[in-house]
Structures are given as C-alpha cells and as structure tokens.
MINUKOL-557836 format. One record per residue: residue in three letters; residue number from 1; x, y, z of N, C-alpha, C in turn. Coordinates in steps of 0.02 Angstrom, whole numbers. Layout:
REC   type   seq      n.u      n.v      n.w     ca.u     ca.v     ca.w      c.u      c.v      c.w
REC    ALA   NUM        X        Y        Z        X        Y        Z        X        Y        Z
...
//
This chain:
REC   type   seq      n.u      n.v      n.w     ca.u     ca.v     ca.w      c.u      c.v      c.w
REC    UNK     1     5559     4295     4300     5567     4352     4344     5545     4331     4414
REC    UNK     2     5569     4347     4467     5571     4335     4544     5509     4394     4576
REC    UNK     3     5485     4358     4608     5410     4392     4634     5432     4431     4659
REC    UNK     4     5436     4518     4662     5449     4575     4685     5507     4614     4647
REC    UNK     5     5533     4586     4595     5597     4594     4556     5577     4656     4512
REC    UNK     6     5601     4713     4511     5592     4780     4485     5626     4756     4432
REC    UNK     7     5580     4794     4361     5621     4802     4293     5544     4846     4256
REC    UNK     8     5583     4875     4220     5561     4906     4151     5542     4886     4099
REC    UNK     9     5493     4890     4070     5505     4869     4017     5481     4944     3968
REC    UNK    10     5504     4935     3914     5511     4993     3851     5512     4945     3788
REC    UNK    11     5467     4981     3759     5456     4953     3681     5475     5024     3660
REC    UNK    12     5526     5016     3591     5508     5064     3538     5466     5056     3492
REC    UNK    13     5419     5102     3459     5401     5061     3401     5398     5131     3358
REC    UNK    14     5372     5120     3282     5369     5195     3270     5337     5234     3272
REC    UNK    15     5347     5306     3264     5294     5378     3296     5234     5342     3252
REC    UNK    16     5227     5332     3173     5186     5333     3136     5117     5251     3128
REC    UNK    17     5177     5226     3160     5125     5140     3185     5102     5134     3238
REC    UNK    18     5050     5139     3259     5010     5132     3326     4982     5070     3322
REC    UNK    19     5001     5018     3353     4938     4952     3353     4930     4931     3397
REC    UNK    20     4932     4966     3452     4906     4917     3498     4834     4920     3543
REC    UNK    21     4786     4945     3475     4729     4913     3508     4708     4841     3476
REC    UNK    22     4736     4797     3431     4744     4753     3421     4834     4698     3413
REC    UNK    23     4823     4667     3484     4880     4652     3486     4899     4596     3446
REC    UNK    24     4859     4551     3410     4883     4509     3360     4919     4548     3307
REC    UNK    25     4885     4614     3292     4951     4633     3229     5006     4659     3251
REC    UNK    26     5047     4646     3321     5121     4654     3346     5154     4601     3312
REC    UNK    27     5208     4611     3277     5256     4586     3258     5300     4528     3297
REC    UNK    28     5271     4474     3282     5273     4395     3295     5247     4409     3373
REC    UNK    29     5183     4411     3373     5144     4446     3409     5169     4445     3474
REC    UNK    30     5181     4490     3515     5228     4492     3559     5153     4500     3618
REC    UNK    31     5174     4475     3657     5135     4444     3701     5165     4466     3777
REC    UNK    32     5128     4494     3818     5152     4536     3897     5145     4506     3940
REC    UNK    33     5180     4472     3999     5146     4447     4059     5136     4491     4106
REC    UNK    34     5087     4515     4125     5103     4594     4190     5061     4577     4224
REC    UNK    35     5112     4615     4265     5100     4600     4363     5014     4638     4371
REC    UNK    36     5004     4619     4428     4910     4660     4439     4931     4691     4456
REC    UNK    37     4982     4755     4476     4984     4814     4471     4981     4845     4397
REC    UNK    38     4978     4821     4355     4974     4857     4285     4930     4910     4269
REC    UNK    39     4951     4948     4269     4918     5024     4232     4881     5029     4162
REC    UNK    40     4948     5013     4112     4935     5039     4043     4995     5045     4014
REC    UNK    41     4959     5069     3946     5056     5098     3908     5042     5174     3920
REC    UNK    42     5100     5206     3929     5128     5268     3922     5149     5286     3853
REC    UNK    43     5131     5331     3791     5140     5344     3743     5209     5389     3721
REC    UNK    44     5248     5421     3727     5277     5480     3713     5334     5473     3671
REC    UNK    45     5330     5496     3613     5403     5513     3570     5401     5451     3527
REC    UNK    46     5373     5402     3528     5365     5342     3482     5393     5262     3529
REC    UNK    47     5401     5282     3595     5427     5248     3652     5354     5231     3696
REC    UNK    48     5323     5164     3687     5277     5117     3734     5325     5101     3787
REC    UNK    49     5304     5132     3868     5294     5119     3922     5265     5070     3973
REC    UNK    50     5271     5008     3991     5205     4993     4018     5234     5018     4084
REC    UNK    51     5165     5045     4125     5169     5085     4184     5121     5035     4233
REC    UNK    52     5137     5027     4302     5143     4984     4349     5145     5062     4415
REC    UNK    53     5092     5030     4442     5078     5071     4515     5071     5016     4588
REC    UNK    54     5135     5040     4626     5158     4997     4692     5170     5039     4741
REC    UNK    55     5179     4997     4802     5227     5055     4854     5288     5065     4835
REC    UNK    56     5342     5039     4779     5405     5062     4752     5379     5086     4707
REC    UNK    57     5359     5123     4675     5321     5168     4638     5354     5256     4643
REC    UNK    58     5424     5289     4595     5410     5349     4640     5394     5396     4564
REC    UNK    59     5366     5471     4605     5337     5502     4555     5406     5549     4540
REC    UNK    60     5404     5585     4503     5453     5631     4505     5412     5709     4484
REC    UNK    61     5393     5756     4498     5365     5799     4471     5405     5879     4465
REC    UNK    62     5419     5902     4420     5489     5967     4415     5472     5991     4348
REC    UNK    63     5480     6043     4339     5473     6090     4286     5554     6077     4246
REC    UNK    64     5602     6085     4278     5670     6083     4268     5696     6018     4241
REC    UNK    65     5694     6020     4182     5724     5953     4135     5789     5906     4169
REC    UNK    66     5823     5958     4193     5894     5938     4226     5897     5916     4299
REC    UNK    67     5842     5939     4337     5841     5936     4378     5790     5867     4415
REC    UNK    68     5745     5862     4361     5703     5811     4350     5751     5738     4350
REC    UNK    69     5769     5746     4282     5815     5700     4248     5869     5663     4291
REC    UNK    70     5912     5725     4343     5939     5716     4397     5920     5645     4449
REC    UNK    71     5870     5684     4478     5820     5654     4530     5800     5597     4495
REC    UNK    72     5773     5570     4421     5752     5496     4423     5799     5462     4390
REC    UNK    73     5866     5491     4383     5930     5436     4373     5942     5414     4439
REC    UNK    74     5959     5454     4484     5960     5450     4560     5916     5368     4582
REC    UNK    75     5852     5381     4590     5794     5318     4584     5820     5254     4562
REC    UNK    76     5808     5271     4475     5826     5212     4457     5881     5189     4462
REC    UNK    77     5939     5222     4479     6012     5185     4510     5982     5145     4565
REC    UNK    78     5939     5156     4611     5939     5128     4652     5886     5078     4666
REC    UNK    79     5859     5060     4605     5790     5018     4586     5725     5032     4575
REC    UNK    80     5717     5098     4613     5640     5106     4595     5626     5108     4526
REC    UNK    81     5562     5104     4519     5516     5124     4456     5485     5193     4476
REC    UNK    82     5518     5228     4420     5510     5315     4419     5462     5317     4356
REC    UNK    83     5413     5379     4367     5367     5407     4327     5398     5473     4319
REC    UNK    84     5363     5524     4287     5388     5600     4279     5345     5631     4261
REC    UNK    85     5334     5677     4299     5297     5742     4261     5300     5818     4265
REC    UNK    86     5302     5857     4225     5320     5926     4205     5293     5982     4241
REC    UNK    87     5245     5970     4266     5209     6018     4299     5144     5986     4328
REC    UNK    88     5109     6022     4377     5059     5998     4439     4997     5957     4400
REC    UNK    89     4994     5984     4321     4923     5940     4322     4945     5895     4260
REC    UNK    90     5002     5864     4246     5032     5815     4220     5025     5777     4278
REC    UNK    91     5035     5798     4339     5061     5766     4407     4996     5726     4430
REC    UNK    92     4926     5766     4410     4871     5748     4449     4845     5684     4413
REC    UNK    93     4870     5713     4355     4832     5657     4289     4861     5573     4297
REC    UNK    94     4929     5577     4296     4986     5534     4306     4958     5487     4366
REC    UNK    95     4968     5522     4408     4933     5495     4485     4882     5451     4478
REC    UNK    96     4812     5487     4449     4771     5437     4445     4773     5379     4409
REC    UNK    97     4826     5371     4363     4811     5333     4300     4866     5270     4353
REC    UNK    98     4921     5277     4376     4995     5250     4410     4986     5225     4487
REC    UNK    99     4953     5250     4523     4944     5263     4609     5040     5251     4641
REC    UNK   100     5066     5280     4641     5130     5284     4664     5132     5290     4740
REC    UNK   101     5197     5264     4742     5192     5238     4821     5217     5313     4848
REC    UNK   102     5252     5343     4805     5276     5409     4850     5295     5464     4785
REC    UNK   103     5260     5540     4800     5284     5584     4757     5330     5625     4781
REC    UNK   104     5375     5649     4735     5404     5711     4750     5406     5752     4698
REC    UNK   105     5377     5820     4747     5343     5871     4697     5379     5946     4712
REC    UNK   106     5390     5972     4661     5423     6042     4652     5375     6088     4665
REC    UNK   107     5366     6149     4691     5323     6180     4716     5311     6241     4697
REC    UNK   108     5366     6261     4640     5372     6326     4595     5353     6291     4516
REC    UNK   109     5304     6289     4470     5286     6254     4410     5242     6290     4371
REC    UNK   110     5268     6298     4307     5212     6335     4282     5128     6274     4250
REC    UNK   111     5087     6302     4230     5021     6273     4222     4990     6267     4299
REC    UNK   112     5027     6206     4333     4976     6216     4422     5044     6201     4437
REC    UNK   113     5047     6256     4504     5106     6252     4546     5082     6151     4597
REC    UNK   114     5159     6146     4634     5149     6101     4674     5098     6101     4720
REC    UNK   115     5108     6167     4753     5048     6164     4806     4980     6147     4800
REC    UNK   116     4935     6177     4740     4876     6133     4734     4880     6087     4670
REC    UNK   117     4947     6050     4664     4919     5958     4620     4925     5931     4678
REC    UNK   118     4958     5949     4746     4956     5917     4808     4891     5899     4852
REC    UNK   119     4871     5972     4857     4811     5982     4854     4759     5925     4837
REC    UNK   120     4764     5927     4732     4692     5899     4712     4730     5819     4704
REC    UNK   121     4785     5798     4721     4827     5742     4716     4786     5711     4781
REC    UNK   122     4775     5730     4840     4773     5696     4912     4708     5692     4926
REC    UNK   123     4642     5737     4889     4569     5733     4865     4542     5686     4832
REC    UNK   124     4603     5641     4804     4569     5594     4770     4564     5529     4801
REC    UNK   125     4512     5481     4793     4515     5434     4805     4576     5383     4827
REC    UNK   126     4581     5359     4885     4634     5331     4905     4705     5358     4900
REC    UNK   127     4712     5425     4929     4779     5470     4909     4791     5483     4960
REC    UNK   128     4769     5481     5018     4764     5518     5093     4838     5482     5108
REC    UNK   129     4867     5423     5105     4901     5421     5131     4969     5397     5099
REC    UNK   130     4961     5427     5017     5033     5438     4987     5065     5494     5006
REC    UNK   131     5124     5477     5025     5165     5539     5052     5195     5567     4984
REC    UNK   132     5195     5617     4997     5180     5696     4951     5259     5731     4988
REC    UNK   133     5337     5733     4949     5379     5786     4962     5375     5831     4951
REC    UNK   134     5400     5879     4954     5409     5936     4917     5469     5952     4919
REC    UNK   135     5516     5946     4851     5554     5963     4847     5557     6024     4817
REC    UNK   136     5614     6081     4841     5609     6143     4803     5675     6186     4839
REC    UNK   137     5686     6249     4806     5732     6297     4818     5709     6356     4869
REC    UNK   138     5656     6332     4872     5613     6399     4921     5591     6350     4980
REC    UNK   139     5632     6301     5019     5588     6284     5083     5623     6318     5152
REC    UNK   140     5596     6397     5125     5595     6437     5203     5540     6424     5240
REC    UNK   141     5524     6443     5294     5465     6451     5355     5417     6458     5307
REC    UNK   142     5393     6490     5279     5331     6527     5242     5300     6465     5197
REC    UNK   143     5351     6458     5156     5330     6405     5110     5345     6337     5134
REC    UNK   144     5377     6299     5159     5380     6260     5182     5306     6255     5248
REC    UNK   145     5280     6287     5273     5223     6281     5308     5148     6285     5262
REC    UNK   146     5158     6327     5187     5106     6321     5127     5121     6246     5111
REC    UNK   147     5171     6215     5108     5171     6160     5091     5178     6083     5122
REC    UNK   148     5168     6089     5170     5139     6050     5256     5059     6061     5245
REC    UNK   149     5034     6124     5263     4957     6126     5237     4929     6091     5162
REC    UNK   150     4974     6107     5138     4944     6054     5036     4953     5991     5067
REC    UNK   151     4976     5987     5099     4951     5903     5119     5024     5876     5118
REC    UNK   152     5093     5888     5092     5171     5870     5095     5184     5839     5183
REC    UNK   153     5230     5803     5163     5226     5775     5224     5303     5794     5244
REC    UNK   154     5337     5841     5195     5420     5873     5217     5431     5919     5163
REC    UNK   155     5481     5955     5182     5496     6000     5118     5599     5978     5110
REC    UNK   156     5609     5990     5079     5679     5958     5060     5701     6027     4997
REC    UNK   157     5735     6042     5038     5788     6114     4998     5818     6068     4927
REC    UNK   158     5817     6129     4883     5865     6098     4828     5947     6143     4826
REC    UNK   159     6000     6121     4815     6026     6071     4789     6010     6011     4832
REC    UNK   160     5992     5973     4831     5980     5896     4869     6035     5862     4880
REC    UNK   161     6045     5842     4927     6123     5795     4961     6083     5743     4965
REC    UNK   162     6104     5688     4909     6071     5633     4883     6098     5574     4941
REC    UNK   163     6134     5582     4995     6132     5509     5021     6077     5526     5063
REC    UNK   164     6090     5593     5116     6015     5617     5158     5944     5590     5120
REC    UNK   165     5960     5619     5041     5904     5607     5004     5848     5531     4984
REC    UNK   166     5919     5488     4983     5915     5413     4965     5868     5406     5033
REC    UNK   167     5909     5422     5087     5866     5384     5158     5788     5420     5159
REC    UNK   168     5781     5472     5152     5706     5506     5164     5660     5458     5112
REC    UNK   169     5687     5452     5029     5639     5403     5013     5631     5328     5033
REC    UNK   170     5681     5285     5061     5687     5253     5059     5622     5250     5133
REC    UNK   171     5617     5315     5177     5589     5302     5253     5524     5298     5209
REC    UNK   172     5495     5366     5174     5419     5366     5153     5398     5311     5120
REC    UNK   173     5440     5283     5083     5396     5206     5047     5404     5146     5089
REC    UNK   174     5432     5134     5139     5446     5092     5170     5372     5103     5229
REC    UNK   175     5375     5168     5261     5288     5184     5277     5221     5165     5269
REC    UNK   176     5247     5166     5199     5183     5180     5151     5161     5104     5142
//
C-alpha cells in the first residue's frame, strides 16, 4: 500500500465468535499492519471494522437511514473514510474513540439533537478545531445562527446539491 493510500478494511466474522482478544486464535492467524492513526475495531452486525482517525476522516451523523446512507456513498465514491452515527451521542462517543478530520451533523435527532453533540463534540479535548457542518432541512436564520453558536462552522440545507457539496468538504478537510 502507498503512504497516504485510502482503503478499508472489513472483516466478516460470525455474530456468535468473538476472538479477538486473542489474536493467535484467528484463523491462519491473520495478522494487521495499521497505520498510527489506528483506533480499534468497530463491532456491529457480526462485521469487524478497523477504524482509523485522520484529516480524511469524515463523520457522517443523521437520524435518517437514507439520507445517511446517501451522504456516505457520496464520500466513499470519492475516497474518504466515512464513519456513521445515528444520533448526537453515538456522534460524541464515535468522535472520541476516531478524531475525524471533519463532521457533518444533522441538527433535528432524536436521543441528543445536533446542536449539543456539537456542543459536547468541540469541549473535548483537541476538538476546537474540527469543523463541525450542519447539515439539515431547517437552515433558516434562527437555526442556522443556533447552529454557528454550537460551534458549526456552516449550515447546508437538505436536499444537498452534491457537486456544491463535494467542494465544501473537500474546502473543510483540506483546512483542517
């Protein structure tokens, strides 16, 4: 692999076999080389993640399966390494564990809205200067200025016109 070369990696293994707190009993023991950005594995559905935090790093945060899903096909068409999360304190948790070079966060969510995982997202240690979107269906005056104060550094209307869209991420991680 070429020093800066984006890829994925995904293990399946099954829901009911967990081994990897001893990696000799992996099956012809499979062995990882990872970058020092390395995080960890990501668990979910019987699918090992290893998760990697960079400035190409983007978050995706949306209540809306479709709309989510949308937005990090979008990404990964275009190389990044996308994370996801469902709502604001999936978002906060994620964050700390990943450090992503740039989030974009929905601002209507049930459990914690966007506005304060933005909030307790930019409170944390070394967060001050990940840029924080907000993407959403509500960026009138009102809310779009609640979400400039959470610490967002733009608000971006949804339906999203993905080439406008491509360039705004492409400006914040390039920033960052």
């Amino acid at each position: 692999i070429a020093k800066r070369q984006r890829f994925d990696c995904v293990l399946a293994i099954a829901t009911n076999s967990l081994f990897l707190k001893n990696s000799s009993s992996l099956p012809g023991r499979l062995l990882l080389r990872i970058s020092p950005q390395f995080i960890g594995f990501d668990i979910k559905e019987g699918v090992v993640a290893v998760l990697t935090g960079d400035d190409e790093t983007v978050m995706v945060v949306d209540d809306s399966d479709d709309i989510r899903q949308l937005i990090c096909m979008g990404l990964r068409c275009k190389g990044y390494l996308v994370l996801e999360a469902t709502n604001g304190e999936e978002a906060v948790e994620l964050a700390t564990r990943s450090h992503p070079g740039l989030i974009l966060m929905d601002l209507s969510m049930p459990v914690m809205d966007g506005y304060e995982a933005t909030r307790r997202i930019k409170a944390l240690p070394g967060f001050c200067d990940v840029p924080v979107v907000a993407v959403s269906a509500y960026c009138d005056p009102l809310n779009k200025r609640r979400a400039l104060e959470a610490g967002c550094v733009e608000c971006v209307s949804k339906p999203i016109d993905f080439p406008s869209f491509d360039s705004l991420v492409s400006k914040y991680l390039q920033a960052h």
